[in-house]
N, C-alpha and C positions, 0 to 999 in steps of 0.2 A: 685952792687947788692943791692936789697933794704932790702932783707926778712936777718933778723937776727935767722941765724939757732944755735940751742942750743942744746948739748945732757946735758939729765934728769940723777944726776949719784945715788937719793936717792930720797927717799919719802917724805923728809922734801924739797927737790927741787924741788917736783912736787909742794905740796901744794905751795910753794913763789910765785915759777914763773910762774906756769901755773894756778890754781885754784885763786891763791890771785891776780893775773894780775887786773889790771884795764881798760884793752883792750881783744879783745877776742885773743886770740892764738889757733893756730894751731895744733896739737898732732900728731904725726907718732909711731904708734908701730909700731915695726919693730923686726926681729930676724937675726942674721947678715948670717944664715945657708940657709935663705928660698928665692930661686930666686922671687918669687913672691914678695915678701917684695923690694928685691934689684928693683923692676922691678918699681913699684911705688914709692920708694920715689926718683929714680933717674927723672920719670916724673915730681913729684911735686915738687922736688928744679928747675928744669929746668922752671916749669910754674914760681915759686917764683922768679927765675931771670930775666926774662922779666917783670915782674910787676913795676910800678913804684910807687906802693904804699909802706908805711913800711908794712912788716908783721912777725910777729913771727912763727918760727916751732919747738917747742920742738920735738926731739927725744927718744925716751922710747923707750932701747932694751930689748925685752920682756923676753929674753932668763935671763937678770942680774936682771930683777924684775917683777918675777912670783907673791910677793904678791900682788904688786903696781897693775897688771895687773888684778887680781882677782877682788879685789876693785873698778877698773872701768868697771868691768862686759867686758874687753876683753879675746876669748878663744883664740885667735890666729890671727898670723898675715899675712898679714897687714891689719891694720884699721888705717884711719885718723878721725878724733875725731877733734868737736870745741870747747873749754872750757872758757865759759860766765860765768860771773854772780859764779862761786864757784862750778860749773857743767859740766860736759862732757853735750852737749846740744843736738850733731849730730853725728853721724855716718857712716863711708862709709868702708863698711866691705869686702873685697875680689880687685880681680884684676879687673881693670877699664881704659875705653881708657880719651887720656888727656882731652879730652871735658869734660869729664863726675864727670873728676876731677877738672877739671877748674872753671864749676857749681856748685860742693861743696864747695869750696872754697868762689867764689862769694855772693852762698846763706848761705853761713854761719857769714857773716857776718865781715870778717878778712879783707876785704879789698873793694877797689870799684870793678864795673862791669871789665872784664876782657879787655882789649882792644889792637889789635895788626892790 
């Protein structure tokens, strides 16, 4: 597998590893209660393990960090999130088929074009 997946377990782990990255990473909020949640990121690990790029996916379970989540202006999940440059830059808010997520991913910048 190429995607190094991460669970976020505090707000001093988000700002290292995801806001202070020197690469853009990946962001999953997620609640471990909400099919829809379970429904994407079981998609986007599945796109991430066909990739042959490296790519990072921090995990944020929203349900263990309601402030962290406030902070990035997420009300709920799922939302994947691209974070450049010290910023949440993108968003992709709600349930989505894998193309749709494949393209977010793509245009956000975390890895090359998608190719299978």
């Amino acid at each position: 597998m190429s995607a190094e997946i991460f669970q976020i377990h505090d707000e001093n782990e988000f700002i290292d590893r995801v806001l202070g990255a020197k690469y853009p990473v990946l962001v999953g909020f997620f609640a471990p209660y909400c099919d829809a949640c379970a429904s994407v990121c079981s998609r986007t690990e599945q796109i991430l393990e066909d990739k042959h790029e490296k790519i990072y996916l921090a995990k944020v379970n929203i349900a263990d960090h309601y402030d962290l989540c406030q902070k990035c202006d997420i009300k709920a999940g799922p939302v994947l999130a691209i974070a450049s440059n010290g910023d949440l830059q993108k968003k992709l808010s709600g349930v989505h088929e894998t193309e749709e997520i494949k393209k977010f991913i793509e245009e956000g910048g975390v890895c090359e074009p998608y190719k299978n």
